[in-house]
C-alpha positions as CSV (number, residue, x, y, z in Angstrom):
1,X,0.0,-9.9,10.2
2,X,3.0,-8.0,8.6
3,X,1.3,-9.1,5.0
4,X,-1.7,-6.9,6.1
5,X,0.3,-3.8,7.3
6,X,2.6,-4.1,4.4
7,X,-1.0,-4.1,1.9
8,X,-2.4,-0.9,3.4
9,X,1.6,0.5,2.7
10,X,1.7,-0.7,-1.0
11,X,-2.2,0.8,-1.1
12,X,-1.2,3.8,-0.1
13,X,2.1,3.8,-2.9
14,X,-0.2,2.6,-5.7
15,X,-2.9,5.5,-5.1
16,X,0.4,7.8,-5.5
17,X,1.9,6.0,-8.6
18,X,-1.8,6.6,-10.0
19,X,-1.5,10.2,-9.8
């Protein structure tokens, strides 16, 4: 379960580091 709240995290980094 912590693999799934650590995805939507490292989503979340990787739509910044896109920017």
């Amino acid at each position: 379960m912590l693999n799934i709240h650590r995805s939507v995290l490292y989503r979340k980094l990787t739509k910044y580091n896109l920017n």
